[in-house]
C-alpha positions in Angstrom: 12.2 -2.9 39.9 10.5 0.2 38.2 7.8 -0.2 36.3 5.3 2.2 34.1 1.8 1.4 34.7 -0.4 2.0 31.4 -3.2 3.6 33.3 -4.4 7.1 34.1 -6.7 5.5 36.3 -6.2 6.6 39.9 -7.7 4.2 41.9 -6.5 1.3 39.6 -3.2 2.9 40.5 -3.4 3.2 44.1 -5.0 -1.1 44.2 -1.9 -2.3 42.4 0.8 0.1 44.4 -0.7 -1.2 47.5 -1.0 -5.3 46.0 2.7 -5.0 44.1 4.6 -3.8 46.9 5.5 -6.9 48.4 7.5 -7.4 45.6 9.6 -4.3 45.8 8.1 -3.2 42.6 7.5 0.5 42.0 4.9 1.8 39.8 5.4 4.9 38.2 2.0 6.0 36.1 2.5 6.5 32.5 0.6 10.3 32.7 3.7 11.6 34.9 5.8 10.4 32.2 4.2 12.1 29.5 3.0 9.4 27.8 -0.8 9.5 26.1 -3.7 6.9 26.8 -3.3 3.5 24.0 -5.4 2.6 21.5 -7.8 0.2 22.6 -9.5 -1.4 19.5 -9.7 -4.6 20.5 -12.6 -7.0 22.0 -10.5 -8.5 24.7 -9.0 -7.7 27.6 -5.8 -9.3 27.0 -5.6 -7.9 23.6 -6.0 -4.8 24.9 -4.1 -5.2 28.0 -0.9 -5.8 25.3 -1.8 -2.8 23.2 -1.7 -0.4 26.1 1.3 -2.1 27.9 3.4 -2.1 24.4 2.3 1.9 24.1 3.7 2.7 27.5 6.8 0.6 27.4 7.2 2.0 23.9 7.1 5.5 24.8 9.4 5.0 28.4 11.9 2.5 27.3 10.3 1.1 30.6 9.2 -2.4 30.9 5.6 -2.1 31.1 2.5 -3.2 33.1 -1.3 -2.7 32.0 -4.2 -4.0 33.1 -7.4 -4.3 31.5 -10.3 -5.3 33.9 -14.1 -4.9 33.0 -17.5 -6.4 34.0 -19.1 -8.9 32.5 -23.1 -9.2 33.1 -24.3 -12.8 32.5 -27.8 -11.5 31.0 -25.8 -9.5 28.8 -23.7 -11.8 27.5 -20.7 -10.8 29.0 -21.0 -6.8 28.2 -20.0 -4.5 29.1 -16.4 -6.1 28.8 -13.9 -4.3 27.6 -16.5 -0.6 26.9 -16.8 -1.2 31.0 -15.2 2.2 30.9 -17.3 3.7 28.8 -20.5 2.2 29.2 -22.8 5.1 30.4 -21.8 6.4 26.7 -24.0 4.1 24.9 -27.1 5.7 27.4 -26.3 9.5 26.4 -24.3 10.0 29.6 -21.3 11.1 30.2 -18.0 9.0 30.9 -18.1 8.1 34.7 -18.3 6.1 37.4 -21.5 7.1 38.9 -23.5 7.6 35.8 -21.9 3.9 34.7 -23.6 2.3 37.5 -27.1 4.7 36.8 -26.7 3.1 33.4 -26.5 -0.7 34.5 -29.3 -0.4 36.9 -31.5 1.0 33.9 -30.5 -1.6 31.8 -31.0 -4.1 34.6 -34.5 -2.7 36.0 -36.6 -5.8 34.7 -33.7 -8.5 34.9 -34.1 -11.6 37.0 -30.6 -13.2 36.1 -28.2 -10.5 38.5 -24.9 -12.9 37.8 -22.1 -11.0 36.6 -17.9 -11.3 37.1 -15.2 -8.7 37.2 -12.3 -9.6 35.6 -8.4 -8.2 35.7 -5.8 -9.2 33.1 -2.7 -8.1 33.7 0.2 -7.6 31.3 4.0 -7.4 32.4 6.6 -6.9 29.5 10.5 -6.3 30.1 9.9 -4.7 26.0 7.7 -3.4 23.7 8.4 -5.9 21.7 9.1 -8.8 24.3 8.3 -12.0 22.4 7.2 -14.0 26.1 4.3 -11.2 27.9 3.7 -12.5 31.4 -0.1 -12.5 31.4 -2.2 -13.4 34.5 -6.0 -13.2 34.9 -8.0 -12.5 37.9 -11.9 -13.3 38.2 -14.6 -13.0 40.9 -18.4 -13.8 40.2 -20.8 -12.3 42.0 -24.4 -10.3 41.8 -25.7 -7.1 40.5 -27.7 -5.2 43.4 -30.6 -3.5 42.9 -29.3 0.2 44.3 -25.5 0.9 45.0 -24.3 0.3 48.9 -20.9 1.3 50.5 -18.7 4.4 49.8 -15.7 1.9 49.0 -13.4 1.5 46.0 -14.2 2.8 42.2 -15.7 2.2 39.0 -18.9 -0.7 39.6 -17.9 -2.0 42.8 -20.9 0.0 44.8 -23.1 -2.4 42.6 -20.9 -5.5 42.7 -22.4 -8.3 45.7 -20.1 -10.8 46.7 -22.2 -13.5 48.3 -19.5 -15.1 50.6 -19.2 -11.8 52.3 -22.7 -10.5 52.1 -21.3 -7.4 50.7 -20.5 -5.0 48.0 -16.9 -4.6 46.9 -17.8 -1.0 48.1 -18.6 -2.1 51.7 -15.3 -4.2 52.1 -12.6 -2.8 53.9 -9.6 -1.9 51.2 -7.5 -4.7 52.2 -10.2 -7.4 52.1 -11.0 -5.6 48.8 -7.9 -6.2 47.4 -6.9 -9.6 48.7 -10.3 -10.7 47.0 -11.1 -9.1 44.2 -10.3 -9.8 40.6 -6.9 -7.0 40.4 -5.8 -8.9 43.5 -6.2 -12.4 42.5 -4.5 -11.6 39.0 -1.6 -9.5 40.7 -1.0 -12.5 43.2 -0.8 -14.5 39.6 1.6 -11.8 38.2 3.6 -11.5 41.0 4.4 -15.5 40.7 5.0 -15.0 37.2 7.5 -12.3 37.7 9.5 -14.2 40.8 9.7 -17.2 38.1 10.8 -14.9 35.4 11.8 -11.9 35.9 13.5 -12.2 39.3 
């Protein structure tokens, strides 16, 4: 089954490649097909997970998956969210990985409370304008560190301590990463749904 994935993200592509191919699905990124980055005006993930997999279905005649994953700091009641992307923005940085975490361990400098989750929610539709999305959502809580460790994975995972492993998404090895992180718990979801559904 060919999919388009309503991402230009390369590492978010190269997690769900690895986690869908059980499944004989093949994920072809929206950017080789031409097709822009979706609207994301919404304050949810799922919300926004729909808009962008609706956009890339839209514009392929593809059914469609999206994900739309952020972190959610407990001290900050649950920001950044869905701006996870773009949070260094708000702190006169530029849009990036590295200058997101320099931005959460500013904000963070005199926090006690560390707790924060990751969450994934994934959005499969066979249309854009499939009346029944499959919808799965992936979470893992863990701890904001005090200084990134590990050269591992993307986005805030250098920052992101996982107590049951003693660790940093960063310092996992890719496949522990991804059978334990949020993407991977809501693609084990997703692929369920699709064998019910789809298959």
């Amino acid at each position: 089954m060919k999919l388009v994935l309503a991402s230009h993200n390369p590492g978010k592509l190269a997690e769900l490649q690895a986690l869908m191919a059980p499944l004989g699905v093949q994920l072809v990124p929206q950017g080789a097909l031409g097709v822009s980055e979706a609207e994301e005006p919404f304050h949810t993930f799922v919300e926004n997970a729909l808009a962008k997999a609706r956009h890339a279905s839209q514009q392929t005649g593809l059914p469609a998956l999206a994900d739309d994953a952020g972190l959610c700091v407990n001290a900050f009641g649950g920001e950044p969210g869905v701006q996870t992307a773009h949070y260094a923005t708000r702190f006169g940085y530029a849009k990036g990985d590295a200058n997101n975490v320099r931005a959460l361990l500013e904000q963070m400098a005199g926090v006690p409370d560390r707790r924060a989750s990751m969450v994934s929610t994934l959005v499969a539709l066979r249309s854009p304008l499939d009346p029944e999305p499959l919808i799965a959502v992936g979470r893992v809580q863990g701890e904001i560190t005090r200084a990134p460790r590990g050269s591992g994975g993307f986005g805030f995972d250098p920052v992101m301590f996982l107590p049951e492993f003693g660790k940093t998404f960063a310092e996992l090895p890719a496949e522990v990463k991804n059978a334990h992180s949020h993407r991977g718990r809501a693609v084990l979801q997703m692929l369920e749904l699709m064998r019910a559904h789809w298959l």
